[in-house]
C-alpha positions as a Markdown table, in Angstrom:
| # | Residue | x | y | z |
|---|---|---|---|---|
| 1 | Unk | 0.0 | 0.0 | 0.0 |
| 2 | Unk | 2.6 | 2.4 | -0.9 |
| 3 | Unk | 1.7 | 5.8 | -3.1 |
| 4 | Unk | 3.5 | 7.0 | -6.3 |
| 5 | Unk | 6.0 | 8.7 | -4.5 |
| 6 | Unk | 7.6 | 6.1 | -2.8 |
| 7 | Unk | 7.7 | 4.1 | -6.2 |
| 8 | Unk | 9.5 | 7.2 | -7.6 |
| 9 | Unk | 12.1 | 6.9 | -5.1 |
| 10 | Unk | 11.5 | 9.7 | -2.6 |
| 11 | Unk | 12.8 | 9.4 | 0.6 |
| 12 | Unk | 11.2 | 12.2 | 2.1 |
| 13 | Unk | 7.9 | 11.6 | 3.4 |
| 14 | Unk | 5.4 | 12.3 | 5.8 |
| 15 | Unk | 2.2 | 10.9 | 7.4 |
| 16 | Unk | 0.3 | 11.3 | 4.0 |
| 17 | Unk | 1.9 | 8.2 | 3.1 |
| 18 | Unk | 0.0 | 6.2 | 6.2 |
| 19 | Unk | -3.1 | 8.2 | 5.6 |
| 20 | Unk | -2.3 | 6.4 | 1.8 |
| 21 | Unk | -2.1 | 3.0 | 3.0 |
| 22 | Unk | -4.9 | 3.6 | 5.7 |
| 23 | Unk | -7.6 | 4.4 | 2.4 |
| 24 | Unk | -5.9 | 1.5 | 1.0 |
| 25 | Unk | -6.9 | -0.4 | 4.0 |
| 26 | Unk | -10.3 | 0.4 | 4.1 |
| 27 | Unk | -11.0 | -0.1 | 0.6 |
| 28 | Unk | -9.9 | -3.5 | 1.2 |
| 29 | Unk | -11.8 | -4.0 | 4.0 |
| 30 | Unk | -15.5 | -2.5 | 2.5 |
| 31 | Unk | -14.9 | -4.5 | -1.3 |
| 32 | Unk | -12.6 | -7.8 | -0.3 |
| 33 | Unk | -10.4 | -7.0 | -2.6 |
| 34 | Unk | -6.7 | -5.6 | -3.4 |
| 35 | Unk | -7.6 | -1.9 | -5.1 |
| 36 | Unk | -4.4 | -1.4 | -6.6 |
| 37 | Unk | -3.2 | -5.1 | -7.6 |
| 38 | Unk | 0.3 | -5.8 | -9.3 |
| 39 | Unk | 3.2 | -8.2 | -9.6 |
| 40 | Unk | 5.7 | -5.3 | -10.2 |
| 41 | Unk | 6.3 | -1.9 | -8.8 |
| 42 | Unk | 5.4 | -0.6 | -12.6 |
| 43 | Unk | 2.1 | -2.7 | -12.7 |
| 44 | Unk | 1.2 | -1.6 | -9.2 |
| 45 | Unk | 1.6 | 2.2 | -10.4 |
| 46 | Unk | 0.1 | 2.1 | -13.4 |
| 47 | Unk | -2.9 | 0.4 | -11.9 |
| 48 | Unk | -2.9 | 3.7 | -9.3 |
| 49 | Unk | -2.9 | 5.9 | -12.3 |
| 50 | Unk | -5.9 | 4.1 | -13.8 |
| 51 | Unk | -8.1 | 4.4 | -11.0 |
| 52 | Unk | -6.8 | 7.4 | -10.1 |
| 53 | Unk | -6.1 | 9.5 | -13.3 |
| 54 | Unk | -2.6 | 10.4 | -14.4 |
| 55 | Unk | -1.1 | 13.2 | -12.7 |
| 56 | Unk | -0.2 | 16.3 | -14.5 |
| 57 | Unk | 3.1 | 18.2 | -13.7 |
| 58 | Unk | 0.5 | 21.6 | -13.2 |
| 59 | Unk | -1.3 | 19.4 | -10.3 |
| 60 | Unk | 2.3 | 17.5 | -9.2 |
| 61 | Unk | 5.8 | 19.3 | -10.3 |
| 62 | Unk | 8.1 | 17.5 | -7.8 |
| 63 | Unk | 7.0 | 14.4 | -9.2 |
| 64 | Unk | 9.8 | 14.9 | -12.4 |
| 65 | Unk | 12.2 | 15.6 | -10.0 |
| 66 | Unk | 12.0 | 12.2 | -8.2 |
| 67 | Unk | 15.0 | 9.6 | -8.5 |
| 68 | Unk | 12.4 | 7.4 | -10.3 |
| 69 | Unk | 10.0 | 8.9 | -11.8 |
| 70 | Unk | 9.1 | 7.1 | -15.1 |
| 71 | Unk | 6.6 | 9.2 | -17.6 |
| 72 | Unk | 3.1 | 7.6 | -17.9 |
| 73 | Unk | 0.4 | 8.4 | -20.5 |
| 74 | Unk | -2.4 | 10.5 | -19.7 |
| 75 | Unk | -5.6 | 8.8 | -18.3 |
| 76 | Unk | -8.2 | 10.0 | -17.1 |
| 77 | Unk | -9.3 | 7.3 | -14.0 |
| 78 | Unk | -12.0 | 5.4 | -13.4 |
| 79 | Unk | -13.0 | 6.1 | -9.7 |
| 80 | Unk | -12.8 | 4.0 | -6.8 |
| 81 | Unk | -16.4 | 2.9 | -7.7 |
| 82 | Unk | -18.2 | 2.7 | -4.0 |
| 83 | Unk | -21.4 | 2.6 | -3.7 |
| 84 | Unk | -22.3 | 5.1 | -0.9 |
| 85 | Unk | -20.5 | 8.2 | -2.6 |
| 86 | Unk | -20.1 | 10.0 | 0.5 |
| 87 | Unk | -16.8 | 7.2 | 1.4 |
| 88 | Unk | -16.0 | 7.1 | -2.4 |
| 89 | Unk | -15.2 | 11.1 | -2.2 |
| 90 | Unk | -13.4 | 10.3 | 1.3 |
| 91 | Unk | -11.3 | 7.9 | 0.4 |
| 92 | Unk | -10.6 | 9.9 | -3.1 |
| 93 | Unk | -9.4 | 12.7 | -0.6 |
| 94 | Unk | -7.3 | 10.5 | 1.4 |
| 95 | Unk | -5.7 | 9.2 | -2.2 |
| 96 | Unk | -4.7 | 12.0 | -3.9 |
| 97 | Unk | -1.9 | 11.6 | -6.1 |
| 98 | Unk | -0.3 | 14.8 | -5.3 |
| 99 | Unk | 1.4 | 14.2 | -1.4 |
| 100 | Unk | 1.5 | 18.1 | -0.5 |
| 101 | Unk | -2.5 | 18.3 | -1.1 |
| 102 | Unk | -3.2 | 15.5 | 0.5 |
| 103 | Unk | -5.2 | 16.0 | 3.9 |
């Protein structure tokens, strides 16, 4: 349950990563199953960025900066696709793909 910026090799982070891991948690927890599923670092990341939408460098600049970073095509996402929307937009909140807006 680790976001994109730990796959892009940054070494600095905060509490927004548990918070990450914690909405990975739950969506575990409410669906039975994995939400972002892979056998590889790259698989597990590109599966983020379909669910999730790619991020632009407007909404996430450091991200080019990052040790790792590997350049992904654009897509939009499809949504965490919860029934009850008011934990859909909560765990959306707690999943954002930029770790400075991330509350």
């Amino acid at each position: 349950y680790r976001p994109p910026e730990i796959f892009f090799g940054d070494r600095y982070y905060t509490f927004k990563v548990d918070i990450w891991s914690t909405a990975c948690t739950i969506y575990e927890l409410l669906t039975g199953k994995l939400l972002f599923e892979g056998s590889s670092d790259i698989e597990v990341v590109s599966r983020i960025f379909e669910v999730l939408g790619t991020p632009t460098v407007d909404e996430w600049p450091e991200c080019e900066e990052m040790p790792c970073y590997l350049p992904f095509s654009e897509i939009k996402g499809t949504g965490l696709q919860i029934d009850d929307p008011r934990t859909n937009d909560f765990l959306l909140k707690m999943l954002q793909l930029n770790p400075k807006n991330r509350s």
